[in-house]
C-alpha positions in Angstrom: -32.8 -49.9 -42.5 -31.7 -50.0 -46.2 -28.7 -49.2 -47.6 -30.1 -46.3 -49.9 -30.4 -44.2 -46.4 -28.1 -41.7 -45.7 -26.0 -41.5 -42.3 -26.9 -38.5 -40.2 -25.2 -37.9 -36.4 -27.8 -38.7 -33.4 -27.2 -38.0 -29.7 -28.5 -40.4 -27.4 -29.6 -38.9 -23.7 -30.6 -41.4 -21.7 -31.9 -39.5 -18.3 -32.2 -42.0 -15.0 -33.5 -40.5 -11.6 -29.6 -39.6 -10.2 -27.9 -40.4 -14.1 -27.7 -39.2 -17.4 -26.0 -41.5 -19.9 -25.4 -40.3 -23.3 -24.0 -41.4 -26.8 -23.2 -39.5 -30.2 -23.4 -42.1 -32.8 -23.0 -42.0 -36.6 -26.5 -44.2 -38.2 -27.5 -45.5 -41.5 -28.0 -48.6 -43.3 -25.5 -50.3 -40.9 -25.0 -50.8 -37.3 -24.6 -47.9 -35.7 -21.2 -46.2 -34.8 -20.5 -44.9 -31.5 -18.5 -41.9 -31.7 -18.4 -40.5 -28.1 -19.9 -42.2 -25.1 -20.3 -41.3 -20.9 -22.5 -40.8 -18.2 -22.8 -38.3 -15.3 -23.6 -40.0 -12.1 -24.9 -39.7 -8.4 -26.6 -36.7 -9.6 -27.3 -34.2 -6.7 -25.0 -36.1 -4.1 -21.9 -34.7 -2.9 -19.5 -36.8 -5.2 -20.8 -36.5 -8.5 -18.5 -38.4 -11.5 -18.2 -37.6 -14.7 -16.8 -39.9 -17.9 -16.5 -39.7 -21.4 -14.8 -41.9 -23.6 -14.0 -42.0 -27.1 -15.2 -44.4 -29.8 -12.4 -47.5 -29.1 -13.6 -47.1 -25.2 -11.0 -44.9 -24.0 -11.7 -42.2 -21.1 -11.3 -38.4 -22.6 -12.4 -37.4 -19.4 -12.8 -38.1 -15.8 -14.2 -35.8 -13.1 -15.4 -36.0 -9.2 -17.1 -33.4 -8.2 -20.5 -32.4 -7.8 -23.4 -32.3 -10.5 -26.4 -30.4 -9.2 -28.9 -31.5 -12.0 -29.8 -33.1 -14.8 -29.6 -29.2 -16.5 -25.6 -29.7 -15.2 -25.0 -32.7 -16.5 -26.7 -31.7 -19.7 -24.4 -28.4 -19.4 -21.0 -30.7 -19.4 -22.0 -33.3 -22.1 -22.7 -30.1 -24.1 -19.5 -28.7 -23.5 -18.0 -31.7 -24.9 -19.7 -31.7 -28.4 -18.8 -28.1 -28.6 -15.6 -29.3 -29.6 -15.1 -28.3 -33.4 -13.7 -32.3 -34.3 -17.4 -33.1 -32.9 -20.2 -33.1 -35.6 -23.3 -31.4 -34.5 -26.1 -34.0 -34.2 -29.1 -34.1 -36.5 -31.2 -35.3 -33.9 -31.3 -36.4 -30.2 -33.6 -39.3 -28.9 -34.4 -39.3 -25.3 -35.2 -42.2 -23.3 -38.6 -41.3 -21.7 -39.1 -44.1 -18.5 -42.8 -43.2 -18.6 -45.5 -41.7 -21.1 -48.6 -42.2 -19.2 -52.0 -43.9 -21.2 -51.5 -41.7 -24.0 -48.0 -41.7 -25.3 -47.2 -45.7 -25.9 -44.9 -45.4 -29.1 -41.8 -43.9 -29.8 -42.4 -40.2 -31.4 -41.4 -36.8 -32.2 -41.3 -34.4 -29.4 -43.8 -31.1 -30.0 -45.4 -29.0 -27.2 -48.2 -32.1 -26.6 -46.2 -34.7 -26.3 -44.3 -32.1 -23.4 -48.0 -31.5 -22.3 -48.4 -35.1 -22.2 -45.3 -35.5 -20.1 -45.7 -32.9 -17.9 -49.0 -35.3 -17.3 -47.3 -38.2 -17.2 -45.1 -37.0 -13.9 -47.6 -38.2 -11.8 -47.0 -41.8 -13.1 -43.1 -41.5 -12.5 -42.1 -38.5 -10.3 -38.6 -40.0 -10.1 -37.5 -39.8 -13.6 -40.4 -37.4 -15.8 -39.1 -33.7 -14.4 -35.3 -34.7 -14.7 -36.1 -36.3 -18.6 -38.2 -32.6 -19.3 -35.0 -30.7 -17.7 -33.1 -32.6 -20.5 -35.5 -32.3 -23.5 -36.0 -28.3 -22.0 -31.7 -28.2 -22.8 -31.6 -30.0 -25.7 -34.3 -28.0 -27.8 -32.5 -24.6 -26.1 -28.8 -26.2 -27.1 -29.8 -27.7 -30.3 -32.0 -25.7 -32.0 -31.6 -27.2 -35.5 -32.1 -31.0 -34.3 -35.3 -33.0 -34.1 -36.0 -34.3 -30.8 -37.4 -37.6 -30.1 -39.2 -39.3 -27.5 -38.2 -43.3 -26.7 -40.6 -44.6 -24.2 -39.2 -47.7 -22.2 -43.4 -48.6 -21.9 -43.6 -48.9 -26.0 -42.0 -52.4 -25.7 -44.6 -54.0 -23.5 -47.8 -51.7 -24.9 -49.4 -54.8 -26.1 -48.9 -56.8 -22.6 -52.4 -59.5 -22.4 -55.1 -58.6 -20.3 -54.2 -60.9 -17.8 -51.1 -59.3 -16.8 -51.7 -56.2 -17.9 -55.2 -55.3 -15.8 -54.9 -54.6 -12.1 -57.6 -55.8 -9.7 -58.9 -52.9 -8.9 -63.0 -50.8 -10.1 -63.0 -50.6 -13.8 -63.5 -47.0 -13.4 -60.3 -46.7 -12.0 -58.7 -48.7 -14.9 -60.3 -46.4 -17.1 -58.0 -43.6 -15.9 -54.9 -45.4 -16.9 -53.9 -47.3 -13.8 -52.9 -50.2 -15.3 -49.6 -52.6 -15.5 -47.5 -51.0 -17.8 -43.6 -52.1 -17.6 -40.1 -50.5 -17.8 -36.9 -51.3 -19.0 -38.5 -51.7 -22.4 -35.5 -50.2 -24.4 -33.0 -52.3 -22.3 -35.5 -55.4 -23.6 -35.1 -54.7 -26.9 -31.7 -54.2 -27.1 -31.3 -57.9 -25.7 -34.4 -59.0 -28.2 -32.0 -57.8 -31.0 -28.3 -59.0 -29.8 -30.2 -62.3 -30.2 -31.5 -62.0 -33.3 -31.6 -65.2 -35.6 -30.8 -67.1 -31.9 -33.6 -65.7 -30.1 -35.5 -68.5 -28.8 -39.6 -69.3 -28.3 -39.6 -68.7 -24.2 -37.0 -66.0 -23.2 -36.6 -64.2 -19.6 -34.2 -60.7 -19.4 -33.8 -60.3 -15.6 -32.4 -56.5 -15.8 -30.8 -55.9 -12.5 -29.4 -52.6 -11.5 -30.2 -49.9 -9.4 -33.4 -50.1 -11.1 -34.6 -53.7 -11.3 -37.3 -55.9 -13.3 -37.6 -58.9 -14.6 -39.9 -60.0 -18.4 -41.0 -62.5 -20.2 -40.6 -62.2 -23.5 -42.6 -65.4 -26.3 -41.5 -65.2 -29.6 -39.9 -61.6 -29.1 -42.9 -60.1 -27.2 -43.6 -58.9 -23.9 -45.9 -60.8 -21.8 -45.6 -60.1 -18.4 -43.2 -58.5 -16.7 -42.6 -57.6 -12.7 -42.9 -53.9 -12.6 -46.6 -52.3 -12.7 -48.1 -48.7 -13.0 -44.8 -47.4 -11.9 -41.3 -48.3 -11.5 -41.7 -48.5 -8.3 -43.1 -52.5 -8.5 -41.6 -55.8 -8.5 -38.4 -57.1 -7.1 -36.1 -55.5 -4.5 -34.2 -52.6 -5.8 -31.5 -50.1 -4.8 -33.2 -47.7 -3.2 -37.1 -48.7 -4.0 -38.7 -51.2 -1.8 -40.2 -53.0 -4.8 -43.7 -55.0 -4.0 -45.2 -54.0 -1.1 -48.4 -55.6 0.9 -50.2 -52.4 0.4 -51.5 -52.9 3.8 -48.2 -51.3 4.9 -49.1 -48.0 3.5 -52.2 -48.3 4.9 -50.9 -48.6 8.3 -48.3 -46.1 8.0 -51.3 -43.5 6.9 -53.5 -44.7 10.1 -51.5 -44.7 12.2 -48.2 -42.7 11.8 -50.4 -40.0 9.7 -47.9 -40.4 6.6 -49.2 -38.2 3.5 -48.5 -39.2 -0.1 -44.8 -36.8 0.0 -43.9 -39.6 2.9 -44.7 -42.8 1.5 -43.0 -41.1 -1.8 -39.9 -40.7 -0.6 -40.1 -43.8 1.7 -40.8 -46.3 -1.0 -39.0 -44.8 -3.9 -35.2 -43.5 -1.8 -34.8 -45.2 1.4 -36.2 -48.6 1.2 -34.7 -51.4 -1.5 -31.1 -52.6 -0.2 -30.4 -49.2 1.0 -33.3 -49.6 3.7 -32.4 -53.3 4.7 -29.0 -52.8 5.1 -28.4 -49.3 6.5 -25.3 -49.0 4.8 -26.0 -48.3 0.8 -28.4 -49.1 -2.0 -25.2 -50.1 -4.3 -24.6 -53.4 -4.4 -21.2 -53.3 -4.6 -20.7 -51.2 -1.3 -22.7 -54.2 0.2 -20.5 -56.6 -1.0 -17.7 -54.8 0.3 -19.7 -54.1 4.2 -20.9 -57.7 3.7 -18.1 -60.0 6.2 -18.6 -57.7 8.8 -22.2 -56.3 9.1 -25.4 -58.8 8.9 -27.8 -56.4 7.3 -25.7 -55.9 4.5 -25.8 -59.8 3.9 -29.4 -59.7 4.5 -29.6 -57.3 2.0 -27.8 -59.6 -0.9 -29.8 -62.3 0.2 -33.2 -60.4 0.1 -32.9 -59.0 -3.6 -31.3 -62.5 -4.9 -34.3 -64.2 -3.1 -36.8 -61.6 -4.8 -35.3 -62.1 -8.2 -35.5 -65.4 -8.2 -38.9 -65.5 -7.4 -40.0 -63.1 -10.1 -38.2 -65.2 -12.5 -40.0 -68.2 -11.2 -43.5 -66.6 -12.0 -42.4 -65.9 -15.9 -41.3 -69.2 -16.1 -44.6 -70.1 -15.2 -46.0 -67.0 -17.5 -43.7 -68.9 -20.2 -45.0 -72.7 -19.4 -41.0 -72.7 -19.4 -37.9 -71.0 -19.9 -35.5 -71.6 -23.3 -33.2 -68.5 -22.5 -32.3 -66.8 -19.0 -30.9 -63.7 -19.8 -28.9 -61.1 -17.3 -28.1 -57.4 -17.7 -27.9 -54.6 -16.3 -24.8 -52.9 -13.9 -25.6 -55.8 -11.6 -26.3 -58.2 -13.5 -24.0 -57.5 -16.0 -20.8 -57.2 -13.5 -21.7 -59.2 -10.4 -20.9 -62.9 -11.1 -21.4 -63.8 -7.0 -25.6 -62.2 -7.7 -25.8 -64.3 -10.7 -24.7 -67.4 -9.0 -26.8 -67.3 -5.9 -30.0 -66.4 -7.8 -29.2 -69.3 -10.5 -28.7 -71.7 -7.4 -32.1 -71.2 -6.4 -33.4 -72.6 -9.9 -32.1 -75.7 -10.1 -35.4 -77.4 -10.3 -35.9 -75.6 -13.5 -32.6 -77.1 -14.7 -30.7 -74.0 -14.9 -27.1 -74.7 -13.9 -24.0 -72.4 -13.9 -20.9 -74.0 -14.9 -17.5 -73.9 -12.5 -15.1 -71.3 -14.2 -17.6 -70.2 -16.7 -19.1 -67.5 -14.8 -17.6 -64.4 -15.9 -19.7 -62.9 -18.8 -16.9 -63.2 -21.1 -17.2 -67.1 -20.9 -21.4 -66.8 -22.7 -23.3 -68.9 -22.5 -22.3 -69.4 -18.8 -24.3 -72.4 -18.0 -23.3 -75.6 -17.5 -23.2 -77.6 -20.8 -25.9 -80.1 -18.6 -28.0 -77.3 -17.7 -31.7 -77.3 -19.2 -31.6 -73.9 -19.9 -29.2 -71.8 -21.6 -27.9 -69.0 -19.4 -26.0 -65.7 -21.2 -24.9 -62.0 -20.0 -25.4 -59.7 -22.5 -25.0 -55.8 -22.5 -28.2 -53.3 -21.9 -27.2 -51.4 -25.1 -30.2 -48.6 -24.2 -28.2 -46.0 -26.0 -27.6 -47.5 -29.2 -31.6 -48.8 -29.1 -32.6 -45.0 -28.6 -30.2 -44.0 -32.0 -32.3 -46.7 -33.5 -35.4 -45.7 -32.8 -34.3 -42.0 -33.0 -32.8 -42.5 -36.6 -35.9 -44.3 -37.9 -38.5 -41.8 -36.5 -37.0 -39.2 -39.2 -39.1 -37.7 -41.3 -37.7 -39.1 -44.7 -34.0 -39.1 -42.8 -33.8 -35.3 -43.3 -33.0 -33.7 -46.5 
């Protein structure tokens, strides 16, 4: 960015499987401003919530009640900007979880790149149809704005060979089933908080309902635990993460699931919902956790599986400078933090007493090896980034 650009107005959408985040910033030359902020969640459940909050932070609105679809929740944040204090935005940026083989960079959105991503559903069933539902609104609503595709895949496009080939006929490969990584804009955002501090050997364990964890050397993606689908890699909220894939196998043979089955079985009632019984959000575990064993199981279980993928990058790293959490997990939950830092203690990573609490960064030990931080997934702001510099000459 330069200062000779001119600031336009950009909306930010950020479309999960059961969420849609948003932000209407102001960008130029400068960091950008944050105007309004929110998020729909639980999408389709009974209890729905809605929030919006101004630019210091404070709720405009709070709602319960319940949000259908990503059209809905699309319908409401609308509503809001229809206010006349509102400016209307030049352009909205979507965060796009998966582009399939072909669509591997940031872009602008025509009718291929929807053909693409219409393709591309096969790859991420969970989260493609509710992002089209939202770019479908968003050209309908905004007519005059340019639309732009932010893939979370872009940030980890250039992964090696060896962690970015599966072991499977190169014919197969050839088809695009490869290793391809998410939480790419959440990654960047983190890559870019750190700027001039960001060190040679980096890991960004980005735990929330959604869960991965990357290695990042010298400000690049390496390796990093999810795969062809965000399906992969450490336990999750409702997704079992790695499976033997002799289980599926099994469950085809002999309990004669089909591919609609092992869908919904893998992606929304395995992960810490399936373990426990009781919830795939953490913080209803923590809450069922004195009294029922499978919810404690459950904590254990994903702390135990993200330490282990952090393990392997430090490994993929020949070491770690910089252990990094974020995400709504590992963002909020100091208890997560702790257990899965207790279990690398070889490594020399050591929490210090009373420094916890994100607010305390770095919250290592001041003997610790390894510098420990909590920083914030600023997606949003990463998409008005991207969005803003995707322009063609910033508009007229």
């Amino acid at each position: 960015m330069t200062g000779a650009e001119p600031e336009l107005t950009i909306l930010a959408l950020n479309s999960g499987s059961s969420s849609l985040k948003f932000g209407l910033y102001r960008v130029g030359s400068a960091r950008p401003e944050i105007l309004l902020s929110g998020e729909a969640e639980s999408i389709g459940d009974k209890e729905g919530k809605f929030v919006a909050r101004n630019s210091r932070n404070e709720v405009l609105l709070s709602e319960t009640a319940p949000i259908p679809s990503q059209r809905e929740a699309s319908v409401r944040i609308a509503r809001l900007l229809a206010d006349p204090k509102m400016p209307a935005p030049a352009a909205v940026g979507h965060r796009i979880v998966h582009g399939g083989p072909k669509l591997r960079r940031h872009c602008l959105i025509d009718d291929e790149v929807l053909r693409q991503l219409d393709a591309a559903s096969a790859f991420a069933p969970l989260h493609i149809p509710s992002a089209l539902s939202v770019i479908g609104f968003a050209r309908e609503h905004f007519p005059a704005a340019t639309q732009v595709a932010c893939f979370d895949t872009a940030f980890h496009a250039d992964l090696p060979e060896v962690a970015q080939v599966l072991p499977i006929p190169k014919k197969l490969r050839a088809e695009g089933i490869q290793r391809y990584g998410f939480h790419g804009l959440s990654c960047e955002s983190i890559v870019r908080q750190l700027a001039d501090d960001l060190p040679e050997r980096l890991i960004i364990a980005h735990l929330g309902n959604g869960a991965s964890v990357t290695a990042v050397k010298a400000g690049k993606s390496i390796d990093t635990s999810m795969g062809l689908t965000p399906s992969g890699g450490v336990i999750m909220g409702t997704r079992s993460g790695d499976l033997d894939p002799g289980v599926l196998i099994y469950l085809m043979r002999e309990k004669q699931f089909n591919a609609a089955m092992l869908e919904e079985l893998i992606d929304r009632r395995s992960g810490l919902l399936g373990i426990s019984g009781v919830d795939g959000d953490m913080r209803r575990l923590h809450d069922a956790a004195p009294s029922n064993a499978d919810a404690r199981l459950a904590i254990q279980m994903f702390c135990y599986s993200v330490r282990k993928q952090v393990a392997a990058m430090i490994a993929a790293l020949d070491g770690v400078d910089l252990l990094v959490f974020t995400g709504g997990i590992g963002e909020n939950d100091e208890e997560v933090r702790a257990a899965i830092c207790r279990g690398l203690s070889w490594i020399g990573v050591s929490l210090g007493e009373g420094r916890r609490a994100a607010a305390n960064n770095p919250v290592n030990d001041p003997t610790s090896r390894s510098c420990v931080r909590v920083l914030s997934s600023q997606e949003d702001e990463q998409i008005a980034r991207h969005t803003w510099a995707m322009l063609p000459k910033r508009l007229p």
